[in-house]
MARMARBA-918874 format. One record per atom (N, C-alpha, C, O): y, x, z. Coordinates in steps of 0.1 Angstrom, whole numbers, plus 5000, padded with zeros to 4 digits. Layout:
N
YXZ;...
This chain:
369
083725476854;083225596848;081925636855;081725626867;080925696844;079825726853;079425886855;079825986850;078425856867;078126036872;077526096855;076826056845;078626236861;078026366851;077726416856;078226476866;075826426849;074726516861;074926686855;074726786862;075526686839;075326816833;076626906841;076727016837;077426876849;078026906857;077726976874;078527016884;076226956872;075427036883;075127086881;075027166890;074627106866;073927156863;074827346860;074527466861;076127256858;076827386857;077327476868;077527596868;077427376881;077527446894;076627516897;076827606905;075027496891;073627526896;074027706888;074427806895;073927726877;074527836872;075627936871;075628046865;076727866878;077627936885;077228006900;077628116905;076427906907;075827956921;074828136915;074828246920;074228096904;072928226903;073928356901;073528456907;075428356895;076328406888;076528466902;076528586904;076828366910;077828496920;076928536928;077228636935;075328486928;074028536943;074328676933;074928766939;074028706916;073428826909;075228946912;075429066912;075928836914;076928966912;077529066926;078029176927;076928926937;076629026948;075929116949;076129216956;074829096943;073229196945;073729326939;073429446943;074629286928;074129396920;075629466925;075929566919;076529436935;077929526939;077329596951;078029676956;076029556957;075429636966;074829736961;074229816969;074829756946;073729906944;074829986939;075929936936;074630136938;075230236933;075830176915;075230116906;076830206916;077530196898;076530246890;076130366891;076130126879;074730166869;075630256859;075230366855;076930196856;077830236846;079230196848;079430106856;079930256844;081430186845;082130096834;083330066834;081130066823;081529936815;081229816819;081529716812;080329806835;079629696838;080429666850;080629756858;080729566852;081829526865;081129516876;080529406878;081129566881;080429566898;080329476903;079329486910;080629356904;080029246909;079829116894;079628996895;080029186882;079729116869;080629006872;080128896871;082228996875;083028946876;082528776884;082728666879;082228796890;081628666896;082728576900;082628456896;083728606909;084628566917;085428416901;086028306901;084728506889;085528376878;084428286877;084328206867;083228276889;082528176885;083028076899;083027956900;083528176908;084228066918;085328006912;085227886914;086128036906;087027976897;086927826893;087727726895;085227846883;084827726878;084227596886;084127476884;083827696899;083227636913;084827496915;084727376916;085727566915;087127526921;087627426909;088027316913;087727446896;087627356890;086527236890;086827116889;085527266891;084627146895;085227036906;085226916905;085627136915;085827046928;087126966923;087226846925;087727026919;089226896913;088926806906;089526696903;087926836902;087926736887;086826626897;087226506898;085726646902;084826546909;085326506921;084826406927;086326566927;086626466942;087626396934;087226276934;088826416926;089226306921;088326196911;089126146903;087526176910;086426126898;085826056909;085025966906;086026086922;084825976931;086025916936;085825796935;087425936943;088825886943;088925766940;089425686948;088425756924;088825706918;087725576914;087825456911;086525666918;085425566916;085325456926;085225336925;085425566938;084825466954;085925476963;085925566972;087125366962;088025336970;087425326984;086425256985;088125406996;087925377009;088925447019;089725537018;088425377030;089525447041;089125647043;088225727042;090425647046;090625847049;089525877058;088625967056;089625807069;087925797081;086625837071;086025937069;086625727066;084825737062;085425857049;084525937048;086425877041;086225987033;086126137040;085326227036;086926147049;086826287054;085826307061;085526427063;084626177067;083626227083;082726277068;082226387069;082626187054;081426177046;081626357041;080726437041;083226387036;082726517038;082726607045;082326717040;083226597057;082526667068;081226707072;080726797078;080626587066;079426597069;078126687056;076926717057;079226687044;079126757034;078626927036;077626987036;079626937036;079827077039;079527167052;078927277053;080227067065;080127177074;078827227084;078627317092;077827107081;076327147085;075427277079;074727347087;075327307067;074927417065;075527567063;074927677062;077027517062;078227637067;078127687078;078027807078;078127617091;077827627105;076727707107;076827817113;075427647103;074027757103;074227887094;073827987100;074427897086;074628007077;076128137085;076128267084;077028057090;078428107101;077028177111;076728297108;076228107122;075928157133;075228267127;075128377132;074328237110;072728357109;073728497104;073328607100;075228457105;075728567099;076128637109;076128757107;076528587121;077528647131;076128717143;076128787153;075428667138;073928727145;073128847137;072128907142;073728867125;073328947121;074229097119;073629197113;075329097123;076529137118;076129297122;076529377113;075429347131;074829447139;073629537127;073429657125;072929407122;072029467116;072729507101;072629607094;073329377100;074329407084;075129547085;075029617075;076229607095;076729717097;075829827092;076029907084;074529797101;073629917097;072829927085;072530037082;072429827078;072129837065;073329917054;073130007045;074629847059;075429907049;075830067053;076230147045;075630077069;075730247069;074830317058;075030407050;073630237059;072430367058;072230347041;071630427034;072830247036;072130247023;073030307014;074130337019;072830347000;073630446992;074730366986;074630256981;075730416988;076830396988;077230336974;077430416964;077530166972;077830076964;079430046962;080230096969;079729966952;080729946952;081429846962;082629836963;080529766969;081229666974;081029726995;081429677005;080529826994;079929897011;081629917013;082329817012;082330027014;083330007022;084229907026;084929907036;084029797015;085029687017;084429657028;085129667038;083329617028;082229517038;082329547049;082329467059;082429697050;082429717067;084029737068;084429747080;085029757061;085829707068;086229587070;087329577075;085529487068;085829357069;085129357080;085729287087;084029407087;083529397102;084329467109;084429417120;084929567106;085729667116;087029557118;087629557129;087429497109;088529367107;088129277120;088829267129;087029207119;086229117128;086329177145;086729107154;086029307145;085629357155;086929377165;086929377178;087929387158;089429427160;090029257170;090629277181;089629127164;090129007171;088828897170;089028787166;087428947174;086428857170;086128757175;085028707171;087028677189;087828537193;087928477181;087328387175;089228557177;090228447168;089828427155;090328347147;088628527152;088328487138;087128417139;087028347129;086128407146;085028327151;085828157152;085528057146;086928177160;088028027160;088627987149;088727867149;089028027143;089327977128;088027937119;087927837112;086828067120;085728037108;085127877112;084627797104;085327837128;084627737132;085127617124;084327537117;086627607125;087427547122;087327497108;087527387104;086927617098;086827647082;088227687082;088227707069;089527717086;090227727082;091227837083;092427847086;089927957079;090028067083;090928127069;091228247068;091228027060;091528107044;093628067044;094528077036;093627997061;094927937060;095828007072;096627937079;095528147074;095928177087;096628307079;096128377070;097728317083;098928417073;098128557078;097728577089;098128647067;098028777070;098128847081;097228917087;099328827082;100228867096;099728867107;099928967114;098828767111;098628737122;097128727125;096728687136;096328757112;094828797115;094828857096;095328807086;094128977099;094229027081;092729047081;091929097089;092728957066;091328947060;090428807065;089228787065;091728727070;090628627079;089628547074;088528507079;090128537059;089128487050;087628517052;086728437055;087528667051;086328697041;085628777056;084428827056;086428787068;084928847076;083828707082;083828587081;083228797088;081628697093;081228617084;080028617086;081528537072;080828517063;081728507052;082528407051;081528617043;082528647036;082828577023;083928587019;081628467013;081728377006;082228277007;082628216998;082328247023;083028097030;084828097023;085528007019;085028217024;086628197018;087028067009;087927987012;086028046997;086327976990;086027806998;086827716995;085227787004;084427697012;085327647020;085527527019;086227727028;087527697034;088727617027;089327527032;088827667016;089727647003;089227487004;089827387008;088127496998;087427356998;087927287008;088727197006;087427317019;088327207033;089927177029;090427067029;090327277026;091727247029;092027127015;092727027017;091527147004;091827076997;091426867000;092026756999;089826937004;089526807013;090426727018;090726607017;090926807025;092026707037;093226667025;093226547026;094026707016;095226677013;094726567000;095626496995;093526566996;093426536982;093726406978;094326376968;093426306987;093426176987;095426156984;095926076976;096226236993;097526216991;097926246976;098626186968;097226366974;097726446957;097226286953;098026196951;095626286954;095426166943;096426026941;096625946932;096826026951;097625866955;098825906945;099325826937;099326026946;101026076943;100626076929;101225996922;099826146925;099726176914;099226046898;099326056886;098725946908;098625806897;099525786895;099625736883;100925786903;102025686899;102925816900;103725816909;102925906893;103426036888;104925976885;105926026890;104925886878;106525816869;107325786883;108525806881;106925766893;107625726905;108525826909;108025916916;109725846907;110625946913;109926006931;109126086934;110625926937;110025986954;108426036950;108326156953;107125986944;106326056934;106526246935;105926346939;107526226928;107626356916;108126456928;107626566930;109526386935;110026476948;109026536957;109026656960;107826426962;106826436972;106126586965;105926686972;105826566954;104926646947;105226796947;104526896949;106826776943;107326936940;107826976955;108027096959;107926846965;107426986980;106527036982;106627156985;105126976981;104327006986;104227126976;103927236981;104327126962;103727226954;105227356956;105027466951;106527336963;107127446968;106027506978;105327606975;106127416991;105327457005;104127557000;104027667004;103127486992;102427556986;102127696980;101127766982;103127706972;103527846967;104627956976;105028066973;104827906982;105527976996;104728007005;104728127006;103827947014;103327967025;102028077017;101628177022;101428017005;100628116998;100828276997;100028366997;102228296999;102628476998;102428527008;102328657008;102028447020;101928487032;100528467040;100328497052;099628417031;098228397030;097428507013;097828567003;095728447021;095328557006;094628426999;094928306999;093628516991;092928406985;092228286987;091928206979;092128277001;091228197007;092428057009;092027967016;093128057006;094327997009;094127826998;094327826985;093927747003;094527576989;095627656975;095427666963;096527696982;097627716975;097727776964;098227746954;097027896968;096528016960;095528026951;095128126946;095127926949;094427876938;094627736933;093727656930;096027726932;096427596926;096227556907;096427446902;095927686899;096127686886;094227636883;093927566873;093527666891;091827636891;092027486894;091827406885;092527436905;092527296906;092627226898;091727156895;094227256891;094827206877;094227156873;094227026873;093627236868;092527246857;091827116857;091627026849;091427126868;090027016876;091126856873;090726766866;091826846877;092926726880;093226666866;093026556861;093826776859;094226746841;093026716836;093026616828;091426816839;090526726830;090526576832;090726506822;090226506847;090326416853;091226286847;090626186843;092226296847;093626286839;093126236823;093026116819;092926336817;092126296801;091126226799;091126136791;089926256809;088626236809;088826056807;088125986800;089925996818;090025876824;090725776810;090425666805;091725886809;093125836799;093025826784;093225726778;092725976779;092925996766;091625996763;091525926753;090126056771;089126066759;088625946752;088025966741;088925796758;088125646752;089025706740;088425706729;090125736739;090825666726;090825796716;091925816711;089825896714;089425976705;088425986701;087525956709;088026016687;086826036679;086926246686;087726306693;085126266677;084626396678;085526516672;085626626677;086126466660;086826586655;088026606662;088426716664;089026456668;090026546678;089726606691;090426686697;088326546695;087826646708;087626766705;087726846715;087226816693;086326956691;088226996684;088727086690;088726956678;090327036678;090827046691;090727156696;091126966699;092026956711;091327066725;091827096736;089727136717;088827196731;089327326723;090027396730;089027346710;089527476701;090727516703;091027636702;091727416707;093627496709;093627536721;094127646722;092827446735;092927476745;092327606750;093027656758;091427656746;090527796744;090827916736;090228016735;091927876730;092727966723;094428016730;095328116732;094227916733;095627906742;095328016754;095928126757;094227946760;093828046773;093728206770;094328296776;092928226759;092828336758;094228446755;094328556760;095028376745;096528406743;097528436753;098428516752;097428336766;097928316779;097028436790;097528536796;096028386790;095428446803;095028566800;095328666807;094028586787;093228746784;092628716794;092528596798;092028826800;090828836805;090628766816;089628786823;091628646819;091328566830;090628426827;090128346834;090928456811;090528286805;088828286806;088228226797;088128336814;086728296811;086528186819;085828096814;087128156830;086428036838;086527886828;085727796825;088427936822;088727816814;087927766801;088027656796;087227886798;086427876784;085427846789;085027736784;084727886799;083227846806;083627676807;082927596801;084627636814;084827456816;085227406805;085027286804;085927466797;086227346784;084827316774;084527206769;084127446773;082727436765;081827356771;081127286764;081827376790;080727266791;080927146792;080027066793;082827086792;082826956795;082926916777;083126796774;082826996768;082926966759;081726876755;081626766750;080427016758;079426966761;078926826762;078026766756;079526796770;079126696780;079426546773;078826436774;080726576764;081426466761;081026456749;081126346743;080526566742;079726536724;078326456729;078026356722;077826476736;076626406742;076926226745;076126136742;078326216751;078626096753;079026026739;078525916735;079826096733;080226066715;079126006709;079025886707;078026136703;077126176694;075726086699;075225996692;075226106712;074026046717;073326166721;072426176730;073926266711;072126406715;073126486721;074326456721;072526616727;072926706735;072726836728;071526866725;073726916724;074027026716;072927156728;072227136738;073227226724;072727396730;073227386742;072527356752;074427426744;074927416758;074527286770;074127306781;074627176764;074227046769;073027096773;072927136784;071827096765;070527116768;070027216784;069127206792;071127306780;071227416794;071527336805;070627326814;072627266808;073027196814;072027066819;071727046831;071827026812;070526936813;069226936815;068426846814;069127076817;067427136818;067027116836;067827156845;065627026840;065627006854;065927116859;067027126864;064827246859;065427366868;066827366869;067127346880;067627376862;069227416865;069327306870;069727336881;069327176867;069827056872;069627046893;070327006901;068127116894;067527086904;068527256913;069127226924;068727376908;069727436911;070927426914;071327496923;071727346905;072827286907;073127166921;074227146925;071727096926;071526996935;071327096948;071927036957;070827226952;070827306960;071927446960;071727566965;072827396955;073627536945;074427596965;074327696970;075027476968;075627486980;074927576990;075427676995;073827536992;072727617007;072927726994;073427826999;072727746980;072127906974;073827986979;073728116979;074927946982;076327976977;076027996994;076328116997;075727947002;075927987018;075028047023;075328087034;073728077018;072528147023;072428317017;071628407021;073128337007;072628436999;073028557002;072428656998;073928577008;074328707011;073728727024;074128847027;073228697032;072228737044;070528787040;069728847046;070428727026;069228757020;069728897011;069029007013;070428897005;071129066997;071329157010;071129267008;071629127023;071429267031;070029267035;069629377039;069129177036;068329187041;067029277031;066329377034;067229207022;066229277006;067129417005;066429517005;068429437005;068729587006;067929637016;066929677012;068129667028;067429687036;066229777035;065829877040;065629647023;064129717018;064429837009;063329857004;065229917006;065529976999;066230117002;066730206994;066130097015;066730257027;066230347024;066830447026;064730377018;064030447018;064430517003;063930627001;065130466995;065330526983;066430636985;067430626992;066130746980;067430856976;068130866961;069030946957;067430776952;067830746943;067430626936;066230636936;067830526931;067630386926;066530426910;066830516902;065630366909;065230366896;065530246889;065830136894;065530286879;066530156868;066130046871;066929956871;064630016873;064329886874;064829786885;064829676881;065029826897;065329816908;067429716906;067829656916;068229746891;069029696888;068729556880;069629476875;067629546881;067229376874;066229316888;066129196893;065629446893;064829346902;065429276912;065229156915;066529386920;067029356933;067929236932;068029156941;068829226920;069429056918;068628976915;069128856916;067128986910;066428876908;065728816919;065628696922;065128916924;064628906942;065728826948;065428726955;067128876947;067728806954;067828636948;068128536956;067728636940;068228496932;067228396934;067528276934;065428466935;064128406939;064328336953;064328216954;064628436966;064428386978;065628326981;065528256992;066928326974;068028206980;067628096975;067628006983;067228076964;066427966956;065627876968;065827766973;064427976971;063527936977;064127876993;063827766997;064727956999;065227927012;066027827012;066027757023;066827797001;067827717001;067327536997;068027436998;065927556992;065127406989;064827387003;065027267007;064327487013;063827417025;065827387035;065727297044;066827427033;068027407035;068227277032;068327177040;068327267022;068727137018;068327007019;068826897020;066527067018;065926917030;066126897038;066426787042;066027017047;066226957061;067526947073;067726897084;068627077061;069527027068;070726937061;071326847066;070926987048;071926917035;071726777035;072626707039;070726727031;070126607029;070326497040;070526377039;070126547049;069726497064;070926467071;071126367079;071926577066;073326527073;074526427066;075526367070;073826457049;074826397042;074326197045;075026107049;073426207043;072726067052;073426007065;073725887068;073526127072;073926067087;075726007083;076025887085;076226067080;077626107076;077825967069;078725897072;076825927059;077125777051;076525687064;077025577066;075525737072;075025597080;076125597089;076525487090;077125687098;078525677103;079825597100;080725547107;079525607086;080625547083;080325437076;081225387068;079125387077;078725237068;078725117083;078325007083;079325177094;079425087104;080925097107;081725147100;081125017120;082424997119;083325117131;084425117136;082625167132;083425257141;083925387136;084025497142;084625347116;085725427109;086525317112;085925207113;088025337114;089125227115;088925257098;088625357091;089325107094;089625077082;091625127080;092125187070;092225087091;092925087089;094025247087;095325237088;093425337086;093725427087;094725457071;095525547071;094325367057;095025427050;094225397040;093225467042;093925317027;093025367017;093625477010;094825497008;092425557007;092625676998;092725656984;093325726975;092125556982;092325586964;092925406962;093125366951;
C-alpha cells in the first residue's frame, strides 16, 4: 500500500482548527450561537483517528523489531514536546498574569485553575508530563493531570500510550479468528474501559471509539477497498455518515470530516482526478501545514497568551480583533513552527532512524508487525 499524502494534508487543517479555536476561547463571548472554542477538541478526534489508521498502515508496511519502532517514535514526538513542556513551565508566571489581567473569556477560569491544580503537586506533575504519561494517572491521585503545564499535550500523551501497546493490538488484531486472539483482546479492551472511569480524557482508553475508527478504516482500506467499484464506495461512505449522524448527532462531525476525506482520497485513487475536497487536501500550503502541523499543535498556545497579552490594554474588544487575534495566532505558529521543525523535528526524526539503522536495537526483542 502506498503513502497518503492527502492525509496531511488533513492533519495540516485540523492543526489551524484547534490553534483558531483556542484564540478565539481566549476573547470575551462574541455570541452564544458560536461555540467558544468552535468545537475544536472534534478536530482532535480526527487528529486520533488519523493516528489509528497510519501507525497501523506503517505496521503493516515496515515490519520491524519493537526497539527500532518505539526509539523511531520516540524520537517522533518527544523532542519538540519536551521544548514546548520547558517554554511552557517557564512561562507559567507570565501566563497566570496574562490571564489575570485580560477580559474575562470563556476558557480563563479553567486555565488558571489548571495552574492552581499544578501549583498544588508541581513535582508530580512536572514527573509524569516528563514521562508523557500524564493522561494515565487516575484522578485520584493527581486531578487534571492531563491538561496542566501544557495543556494540548493531553492528547500527545494519549498518543504515547497508544504508541507503546499498538504493535500488540496490531499483531492480535490480524489473526482476530484466533480464539486466545479474541480473549487477549476483550481484556485488554475490559482493562481499558475500567481503568478509563478512573482516568480523564487524556487517558488511551478513553478514546477508544476515535481509534476504531482509525483501525476499521485500515481493516477496509487493506481488505475490502481492491474489491469495489466507485458507486459501492460512494453508497458504503453515504450509510456510514448517516449512520453517524443517527447514532452520534452532534458528535458525528469528526466521523463525517474522515469518511469525506478518506473518501476523497480513494475517488482520486478509483477515478485518477481529485474532486473539491481532494484538491484541498492536496493543495502545497496545506500539504506543507500538515508536514509542520505537530510543532503548530505544540507551539501554539504559548503564542495565544503571548499575542493576548498584546491586548491588556483593551476595555473592550472591537469586532475586528475576533478574526484578527486567531489569525495572528495561526500566522506566527505557522511561522515558528517552520523554523521547529527544521531544526528540531527534522533533525531528531533523522537521529532516531540513524539509531536504529545500526545494531545496537536488539532484533530480538519481538517483531511488531
Amino acid at each position: 500500500m502506498k503513502y497518503i499524502k492527502e492525509l496531511e494534508g488533513l492533519r495540516g487543517l485540523m492543526a489551524l482548527w484547534v490553534v483558531a479555536g483556542h484564540a478565539l476561547a481566549s476573547l470575551p463571548m462574541l455570541s452564544s450561537k458560536i461555540p467558544a472554542n468552535l468545537l475544536n477538541t472534534q478536530a482532535v478526534d480526527v487528529f486520533i483517528m488519523l493516528s489509528g489508521f497510519v501507525i497501523f498502515f506503517m505496521l503493516d508496511n515496515k515490519p520491524q523489531s519493537y526497539g527500532k519502532y518505539i526509539t523511531q517514535r520516540f524520537f517522533r514526538i518527544f523532542p519538540i514536546y519536551l521544548v514546548a513542556l520547558i517554554v511552557s513551565f517557564i512561562m507559567l508566571d507570565f501566563t497566570t498574569s496574562v490571564l489575570t489581567h485580560a477580559l474575562t473569556a470563556p476558557a480563563t477560569n479553567g486555565r488558571l485553575e489548571l495552574i492552581d491544580q499544578f501549583n498544588k503537586s508541581p513535582s508530580l506533575h512536572a514527573f509524569f508530563h516528563l514521562l508523557l504519561i500524564q493522561g494515565a494517572v487516575p484522578v485520584s491521585i493527581l486531578k487534571d493531570s492531563s491538561f496542566t503545564i501544557l495543556g494540548q499535550a493531553w492528547s500527545v500523551s494519549v498518543e504515547w500510550q497508544f504508541y507503546i501497546i499498538a504493535p500488540l493490538l496490531f499483531a492480535l488484531m490480524n489473526k482476530i479468528t484466533n480464539k486466545k486472539n479474541c480473549f487477549a483482546l476483550f481484556i485488554i479492551l475490559a482493562f481499558m474501559i475500567g481503568y478509563g472511569k478512573i482516568t480523564d480524557k487524556g487517558f488511551y482508553g478513553n478514546n477508544l471509539f476515535a481509534f476504531s475508527i482509525g483501525y476499521i478504516t485500515f481493516y477496509f482500506y487493506k481488505n475490502i477497498y481492491p474489491s469495489i467499484d466507485i458507486n459501492q464506495l460512494k453508497a458504503g461512505s453515504a450509510i456510514v455518515i448517516f449512520l453517524s449522524i443517527v447514532l452520534l448527532e452532534k458528535d458525528a462531525l469528526p466521523v463525517i470530516i474522515w469518511v469525506v476525506s478518506f473518501y476523497a482520497v480513494l475517488k482520486k485513487d478509483m477515478c485518477g482526478k481529485l474532486s473539491f475536497i481532494g484538491k484541498i487536501l492536496d493543495w502545497k500550503p496545506v500539504l506543507y501545514i500538515g508536514r509542520i502541523s505537530y510543532s503548530i499543535y505544540m507551539v501554539h498556545m504559548a503564542i495565544v497568551f503571548y499575542i493576548l497579552s498584546l491586548l491588556s490594554g483593551f476595555n473592550e474588544l472591537p469586532l475586528y480583533i475576533y478574526v484578527a487575534f486567531p489569525f495572528g495566532c495561526i500566522v506566527v505558529s505557522i511561522a515558528i513552527s517552520s523554523v521547529t521543525y527544521k531544526y528540531i523535528e527534522k533533525p531528531m526524526m533523522s537521529l532516531g532512524k540513524r539509531i536504529t539503522s545500526n545494531k545496537s536495537i536488539p532484533e530480538d526483542i519481538g517483531k511488531v508487525a
